[in-house]
DRENZATI-479012 format. One line per 5 residues: their letters; for each residue x, y, z of N, C-alpha, C. Coordinates in steps of 0.02 Angstrom, whole numbers. Layout:
// residues N
a) X Y Z X Y Z X Y Z | ... $
***
This chain:
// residues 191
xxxxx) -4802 -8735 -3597 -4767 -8769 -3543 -4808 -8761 -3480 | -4799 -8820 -3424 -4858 -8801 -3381 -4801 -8822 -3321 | -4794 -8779 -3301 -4752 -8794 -3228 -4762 -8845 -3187 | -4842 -8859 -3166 -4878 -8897 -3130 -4865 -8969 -3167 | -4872 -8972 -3208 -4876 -9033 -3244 -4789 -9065 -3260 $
xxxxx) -4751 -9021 -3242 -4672 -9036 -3274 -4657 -9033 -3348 | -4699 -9044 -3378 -4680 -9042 -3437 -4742 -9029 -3521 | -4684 -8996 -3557 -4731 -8945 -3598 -4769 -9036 -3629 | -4839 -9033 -3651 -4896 -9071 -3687 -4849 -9101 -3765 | -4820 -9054 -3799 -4778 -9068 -3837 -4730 -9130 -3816 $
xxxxx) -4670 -9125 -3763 -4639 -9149 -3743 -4645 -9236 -3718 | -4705 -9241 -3681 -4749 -9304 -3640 -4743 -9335 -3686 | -4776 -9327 -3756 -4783 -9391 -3790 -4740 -9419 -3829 | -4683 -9412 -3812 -4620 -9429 -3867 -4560 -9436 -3819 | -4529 -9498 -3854 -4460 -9491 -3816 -4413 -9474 -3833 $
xxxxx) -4393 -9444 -3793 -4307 -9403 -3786 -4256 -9438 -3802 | -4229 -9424 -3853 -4174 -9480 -3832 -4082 -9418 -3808 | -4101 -9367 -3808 -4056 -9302 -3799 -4067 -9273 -3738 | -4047 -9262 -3699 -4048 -9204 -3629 -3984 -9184 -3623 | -4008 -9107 -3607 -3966 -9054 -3549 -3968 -9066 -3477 $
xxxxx) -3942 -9080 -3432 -3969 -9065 -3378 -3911 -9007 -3322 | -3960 -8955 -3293 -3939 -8903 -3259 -3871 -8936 -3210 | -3862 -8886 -3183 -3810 -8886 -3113 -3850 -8910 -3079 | -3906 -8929 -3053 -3926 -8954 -2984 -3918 -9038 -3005 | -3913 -9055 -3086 -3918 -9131 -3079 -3869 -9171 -3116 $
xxxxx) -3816 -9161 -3078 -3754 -9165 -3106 -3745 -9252 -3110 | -3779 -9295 -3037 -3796 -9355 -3018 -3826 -9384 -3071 | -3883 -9367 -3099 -3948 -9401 -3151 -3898 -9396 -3196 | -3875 -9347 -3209 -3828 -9353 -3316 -3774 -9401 -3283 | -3737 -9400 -3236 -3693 -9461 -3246 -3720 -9525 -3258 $
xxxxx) -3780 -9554 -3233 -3842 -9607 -3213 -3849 -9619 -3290 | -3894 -9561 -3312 -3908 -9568 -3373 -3859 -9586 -3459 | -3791 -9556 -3412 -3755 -9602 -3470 -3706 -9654 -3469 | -3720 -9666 -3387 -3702 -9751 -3366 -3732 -9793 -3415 | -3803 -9760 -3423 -3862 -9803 -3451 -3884 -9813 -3524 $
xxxxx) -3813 -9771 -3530 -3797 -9745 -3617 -3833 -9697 -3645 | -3888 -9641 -3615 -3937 -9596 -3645 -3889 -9544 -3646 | -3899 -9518 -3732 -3844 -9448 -3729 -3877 -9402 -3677 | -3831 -9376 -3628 -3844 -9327 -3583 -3791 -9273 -3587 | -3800 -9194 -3597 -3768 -9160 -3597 -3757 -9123 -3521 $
xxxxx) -3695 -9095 -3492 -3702 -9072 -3433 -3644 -9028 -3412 | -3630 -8985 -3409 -3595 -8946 -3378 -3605 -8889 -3319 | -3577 -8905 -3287 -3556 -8868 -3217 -3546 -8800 -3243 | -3576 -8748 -3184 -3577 -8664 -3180 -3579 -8645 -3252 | -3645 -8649 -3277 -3648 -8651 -3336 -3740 -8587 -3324 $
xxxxx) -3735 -8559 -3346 -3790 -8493 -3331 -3854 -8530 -3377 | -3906 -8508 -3331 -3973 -8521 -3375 -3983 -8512 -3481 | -3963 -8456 -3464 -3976 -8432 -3553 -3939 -8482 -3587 | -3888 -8471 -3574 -3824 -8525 -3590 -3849 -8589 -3597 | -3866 -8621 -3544 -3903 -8685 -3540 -3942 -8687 -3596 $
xxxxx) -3997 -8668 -3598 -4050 -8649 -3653 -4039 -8651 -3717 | -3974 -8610 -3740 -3957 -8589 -3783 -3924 -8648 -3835 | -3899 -8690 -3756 -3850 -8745 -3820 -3883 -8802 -3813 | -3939 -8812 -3773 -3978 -8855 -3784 -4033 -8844 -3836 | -4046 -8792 -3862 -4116 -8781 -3919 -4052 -8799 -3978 $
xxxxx) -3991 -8769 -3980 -3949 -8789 -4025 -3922 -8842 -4045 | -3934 -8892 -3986 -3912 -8976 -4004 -3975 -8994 -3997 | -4032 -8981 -3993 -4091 -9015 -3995 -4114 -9058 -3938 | -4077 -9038 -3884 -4092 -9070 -3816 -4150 -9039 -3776 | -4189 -9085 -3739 -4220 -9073 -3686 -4166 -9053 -3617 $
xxxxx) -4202 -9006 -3605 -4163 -8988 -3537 -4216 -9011 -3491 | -4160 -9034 -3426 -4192 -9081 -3366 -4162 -9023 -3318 | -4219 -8990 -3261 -4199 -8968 -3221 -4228 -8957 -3148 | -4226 -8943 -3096 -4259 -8943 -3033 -4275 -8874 -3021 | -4258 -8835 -3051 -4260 -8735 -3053 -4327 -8720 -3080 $
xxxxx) -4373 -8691 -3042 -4433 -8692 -3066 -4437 -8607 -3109 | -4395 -8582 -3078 -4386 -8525 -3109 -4369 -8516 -3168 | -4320 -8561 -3208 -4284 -8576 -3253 -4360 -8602 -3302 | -4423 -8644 -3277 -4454 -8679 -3302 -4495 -8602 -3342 | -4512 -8551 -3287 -4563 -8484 -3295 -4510 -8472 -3362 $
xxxxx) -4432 -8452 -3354 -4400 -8401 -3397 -4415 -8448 -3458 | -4434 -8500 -3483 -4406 -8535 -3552 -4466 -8572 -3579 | -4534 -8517 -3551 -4598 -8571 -3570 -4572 -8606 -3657 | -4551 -8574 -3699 -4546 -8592 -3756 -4509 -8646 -3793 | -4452 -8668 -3736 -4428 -8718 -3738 -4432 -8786 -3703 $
xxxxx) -4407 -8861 -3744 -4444 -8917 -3705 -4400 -8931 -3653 | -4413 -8931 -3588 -4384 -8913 -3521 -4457 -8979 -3475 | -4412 -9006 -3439 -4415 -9055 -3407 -4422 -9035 -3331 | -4467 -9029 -3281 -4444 -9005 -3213 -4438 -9074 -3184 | -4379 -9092 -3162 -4397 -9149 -3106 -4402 -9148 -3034 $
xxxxx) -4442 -9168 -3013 -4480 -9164 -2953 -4438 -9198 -2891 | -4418 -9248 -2903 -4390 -9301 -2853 -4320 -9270 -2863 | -4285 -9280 -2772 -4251 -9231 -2740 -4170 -9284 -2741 | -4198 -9366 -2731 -4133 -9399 -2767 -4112 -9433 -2822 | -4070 -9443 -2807 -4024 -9455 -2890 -4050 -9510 -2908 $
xxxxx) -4064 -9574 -2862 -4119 -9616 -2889 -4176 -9597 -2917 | -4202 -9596 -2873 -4272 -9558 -2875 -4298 -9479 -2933 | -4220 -9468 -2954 -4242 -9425 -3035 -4215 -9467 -3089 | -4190 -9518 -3093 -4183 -9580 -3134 -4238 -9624 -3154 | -4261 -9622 -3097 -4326 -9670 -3087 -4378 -9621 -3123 $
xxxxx) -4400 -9570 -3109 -4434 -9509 -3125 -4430 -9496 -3208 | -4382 -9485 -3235 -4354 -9456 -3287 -4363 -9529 -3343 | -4342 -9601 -3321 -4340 -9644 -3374 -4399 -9666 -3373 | -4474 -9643 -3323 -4537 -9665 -3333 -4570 -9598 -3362 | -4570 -9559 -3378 -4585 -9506 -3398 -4567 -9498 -3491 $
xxxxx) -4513 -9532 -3505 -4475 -9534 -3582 -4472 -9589 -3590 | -4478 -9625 -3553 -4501 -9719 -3593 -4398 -9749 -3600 | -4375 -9719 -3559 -4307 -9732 -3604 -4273 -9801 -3582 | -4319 -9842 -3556 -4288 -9920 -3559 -4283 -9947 -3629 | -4312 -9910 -3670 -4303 -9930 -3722 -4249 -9921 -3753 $
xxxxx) -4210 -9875 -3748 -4147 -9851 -3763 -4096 -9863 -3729 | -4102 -9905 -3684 -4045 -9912 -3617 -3967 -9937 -3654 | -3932 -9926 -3663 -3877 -9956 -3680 -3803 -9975 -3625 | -3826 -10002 -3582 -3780 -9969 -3510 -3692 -9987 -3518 | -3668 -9948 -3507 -3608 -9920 -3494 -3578 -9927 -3573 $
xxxxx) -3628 -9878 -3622 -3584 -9881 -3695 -3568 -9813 -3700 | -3567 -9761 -3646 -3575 -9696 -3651 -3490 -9695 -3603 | -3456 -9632 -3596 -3398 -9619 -3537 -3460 -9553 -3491 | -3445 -9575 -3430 -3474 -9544 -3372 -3471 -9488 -3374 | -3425 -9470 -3404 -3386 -9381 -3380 -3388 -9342 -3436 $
xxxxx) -3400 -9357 -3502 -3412 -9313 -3553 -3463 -9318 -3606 | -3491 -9380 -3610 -3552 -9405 -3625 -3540 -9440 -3696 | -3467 -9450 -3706 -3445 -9496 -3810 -3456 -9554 -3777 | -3479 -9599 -3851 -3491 -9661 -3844 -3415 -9684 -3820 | -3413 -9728 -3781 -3347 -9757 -3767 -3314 -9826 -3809 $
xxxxx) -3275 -9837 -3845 -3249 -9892 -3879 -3206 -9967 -3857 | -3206 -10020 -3887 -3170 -10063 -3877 -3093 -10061 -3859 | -3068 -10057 -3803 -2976 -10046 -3800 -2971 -10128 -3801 | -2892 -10127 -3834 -2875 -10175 -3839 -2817 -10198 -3791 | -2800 -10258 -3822 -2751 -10287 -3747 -2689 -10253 -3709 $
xxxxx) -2672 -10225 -3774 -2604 -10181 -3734 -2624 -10120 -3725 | -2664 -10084 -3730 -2721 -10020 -3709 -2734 -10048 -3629 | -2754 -10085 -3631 -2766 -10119 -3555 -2695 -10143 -3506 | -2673 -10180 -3547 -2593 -10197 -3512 -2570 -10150 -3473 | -2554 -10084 -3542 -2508 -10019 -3515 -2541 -9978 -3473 $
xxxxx) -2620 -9973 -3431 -2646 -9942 -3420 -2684 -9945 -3371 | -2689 -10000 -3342 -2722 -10038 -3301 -2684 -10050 -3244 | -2702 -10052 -3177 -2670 -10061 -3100 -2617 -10094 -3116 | -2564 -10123 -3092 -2538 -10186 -3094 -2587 -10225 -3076 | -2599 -10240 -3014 -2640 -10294 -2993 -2712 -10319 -3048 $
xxxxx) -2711 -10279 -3080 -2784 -10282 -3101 -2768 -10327 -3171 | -2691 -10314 -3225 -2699 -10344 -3267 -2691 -10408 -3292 | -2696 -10437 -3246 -2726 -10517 -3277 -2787 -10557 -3264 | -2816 -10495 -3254 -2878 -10525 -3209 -2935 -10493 -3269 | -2928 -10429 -3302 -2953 -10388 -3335 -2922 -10411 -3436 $
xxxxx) -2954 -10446 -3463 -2973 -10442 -3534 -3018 -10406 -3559 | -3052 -10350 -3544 -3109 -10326 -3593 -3117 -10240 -3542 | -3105 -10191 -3609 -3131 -10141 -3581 -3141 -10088 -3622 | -3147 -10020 -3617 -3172 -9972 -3645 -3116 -9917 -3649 | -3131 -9867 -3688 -3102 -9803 -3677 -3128 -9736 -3711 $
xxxxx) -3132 -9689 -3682 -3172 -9626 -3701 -3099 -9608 -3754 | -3121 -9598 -3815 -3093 -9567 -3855 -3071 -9472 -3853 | -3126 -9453 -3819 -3123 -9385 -3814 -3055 -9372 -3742 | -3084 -9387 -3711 -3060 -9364 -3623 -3022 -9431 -3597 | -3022 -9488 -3646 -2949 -9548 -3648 -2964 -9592 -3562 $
xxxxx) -3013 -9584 -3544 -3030 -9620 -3485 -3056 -9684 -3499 | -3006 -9723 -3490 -3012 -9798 -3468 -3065 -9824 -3414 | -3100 -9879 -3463 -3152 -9920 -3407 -3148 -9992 -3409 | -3169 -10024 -3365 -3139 -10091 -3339 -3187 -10135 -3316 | -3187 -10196 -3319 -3232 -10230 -3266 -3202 -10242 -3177 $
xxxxx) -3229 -10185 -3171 -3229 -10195 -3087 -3250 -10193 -3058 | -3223 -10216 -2980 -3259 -10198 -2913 -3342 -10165 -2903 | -3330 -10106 -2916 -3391 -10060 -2887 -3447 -10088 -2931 | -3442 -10118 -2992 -3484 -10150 -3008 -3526 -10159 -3002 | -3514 -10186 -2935 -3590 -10244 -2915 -3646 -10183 -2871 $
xxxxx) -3605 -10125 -2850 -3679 -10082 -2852 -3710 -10043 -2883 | -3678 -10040 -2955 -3712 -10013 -3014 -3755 -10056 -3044 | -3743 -10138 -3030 -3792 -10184 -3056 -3847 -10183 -3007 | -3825 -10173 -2952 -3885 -10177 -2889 -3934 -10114 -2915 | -3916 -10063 -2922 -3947 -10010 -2927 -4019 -10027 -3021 $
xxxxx) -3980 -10055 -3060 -3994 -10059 -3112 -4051 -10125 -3106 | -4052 -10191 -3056 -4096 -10208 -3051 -4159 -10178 -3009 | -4134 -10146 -2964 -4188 -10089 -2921 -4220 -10079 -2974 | -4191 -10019 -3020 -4232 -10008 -3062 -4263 -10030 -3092 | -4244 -10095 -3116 -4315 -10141 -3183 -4361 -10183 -3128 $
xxxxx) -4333 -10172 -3068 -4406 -10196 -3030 -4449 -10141 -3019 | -4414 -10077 -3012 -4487 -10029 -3004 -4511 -10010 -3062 | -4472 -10023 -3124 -4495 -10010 -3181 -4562 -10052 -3214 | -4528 -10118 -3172 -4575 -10175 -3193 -4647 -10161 -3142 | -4636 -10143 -3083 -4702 -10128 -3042 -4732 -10066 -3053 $
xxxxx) -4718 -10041 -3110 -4743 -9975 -3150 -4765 -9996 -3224 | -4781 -10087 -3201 -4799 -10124 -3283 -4770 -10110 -3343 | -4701 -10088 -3337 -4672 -10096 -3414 -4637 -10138 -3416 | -4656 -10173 -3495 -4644 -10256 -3525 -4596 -10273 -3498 | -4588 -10326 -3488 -4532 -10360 -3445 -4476 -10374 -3521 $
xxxxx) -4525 -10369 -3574 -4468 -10380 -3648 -4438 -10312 -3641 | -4469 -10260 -3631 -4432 -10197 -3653 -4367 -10177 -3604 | -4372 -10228 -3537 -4308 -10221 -3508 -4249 -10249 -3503 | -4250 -10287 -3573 -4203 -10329 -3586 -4134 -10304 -3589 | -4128 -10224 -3604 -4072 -10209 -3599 -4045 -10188 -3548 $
xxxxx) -4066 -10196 -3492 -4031 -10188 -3415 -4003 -10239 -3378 | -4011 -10311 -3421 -3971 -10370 -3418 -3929 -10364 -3464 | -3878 -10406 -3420 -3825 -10443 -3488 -3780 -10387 -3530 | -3784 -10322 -3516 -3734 -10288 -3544 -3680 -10282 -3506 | -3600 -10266 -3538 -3544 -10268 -3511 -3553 -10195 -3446 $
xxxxx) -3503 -10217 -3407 -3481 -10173 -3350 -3449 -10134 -3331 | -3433 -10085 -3328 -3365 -10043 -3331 -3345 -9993 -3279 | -3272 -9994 -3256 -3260 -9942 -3219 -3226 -9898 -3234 | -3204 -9849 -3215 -3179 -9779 -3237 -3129 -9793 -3202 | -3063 -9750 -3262 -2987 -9739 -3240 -2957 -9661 -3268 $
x) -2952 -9618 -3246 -2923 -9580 -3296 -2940 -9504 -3254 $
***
């Protein structure tokens, strides 16, 4: 593992499709599984610990703790450098190639299960008043039962998501391989 470099030689040439990420990047794992990448994450959660259940699920751990990077040369540990939540999104999906994997909003924000198709009266009974006739199509975390929707805030998760395939794209990756940051469904969180 080389501190300087962020990441162990092993790690660079392969993509992740699994991460841990520490308490400092609580922002990026939500990001990252907007974007559908399994991300594991829990709050006040101790180094070893961290470590421990990430070598056990086979995750890369993503973290900003350089100290954490010294204690675990042996494990594949990720330092990210960039200080915002963009900017370790941006960092992290050019580093693991993971436009390739993008699946956006097939993941729930808050616990990281794929989220499923709810159906109409799942939505009916569950949904604002105002919201249900406006709303045919949505999601629901099976684990933690949080309802998602096409809404509102939307449009700056799409803003954010074209940011990205333009700097992705001015970082010359295929304009085919960003096909999945178009055209997938939208979702908001209820629950």
């Amino acid at each position: 593992m080389s501190v300087q470099s962020g990441i162990g030689d092993e790690v660079a040439g392969r993509m992740a499709e699994r991460f841990f990420a520490d308490a400092m990047l609580g922002g990026l794992a939500r990001w990252l599984r907007l974007l559908g990448i399994d991300t594991a994450f829990q709050a006040g959660i101790d180094d070893g610990e961290l470590v421990r259940r990430a070598r056990s699920q086979r995750r890369v751990v993503l973290s900003r703790d350089r100290g954490l990077a010294w204690q675990q040369p042996e494990h594949d540990l990720y330092l990210v450098r960039a200080e915002q939540t963009y900017l370790q999104l941006r960092e992290v999906t050019l580093v693991f190639r993971l436009w390739r994997q993008f699946a956006p909003f097939s993941r729930c924000s808050c616990c990281n299960q794929p989220v499923q198709a709810a159906d109409a009266d799942t939505l009916h009974r569950h949904l604002p008043p105002g919201l249900v006739g406006y709303n045919t199509e949505g999601w629901f975390c099976p684990v933690c039962r949080r309802l998602y929707w096409r809404g509102s805030h939307v449009t700056r998760m799409e803003q954010m998501l074209a940011r990205l395939r333009e700097d992705l794209l001015a970082e010359q990756v295929s304009a085919a391989s960003l096909t999945a940051l178009e055209g997938r469904g939208q979702a908001t969180r209820r629950g």
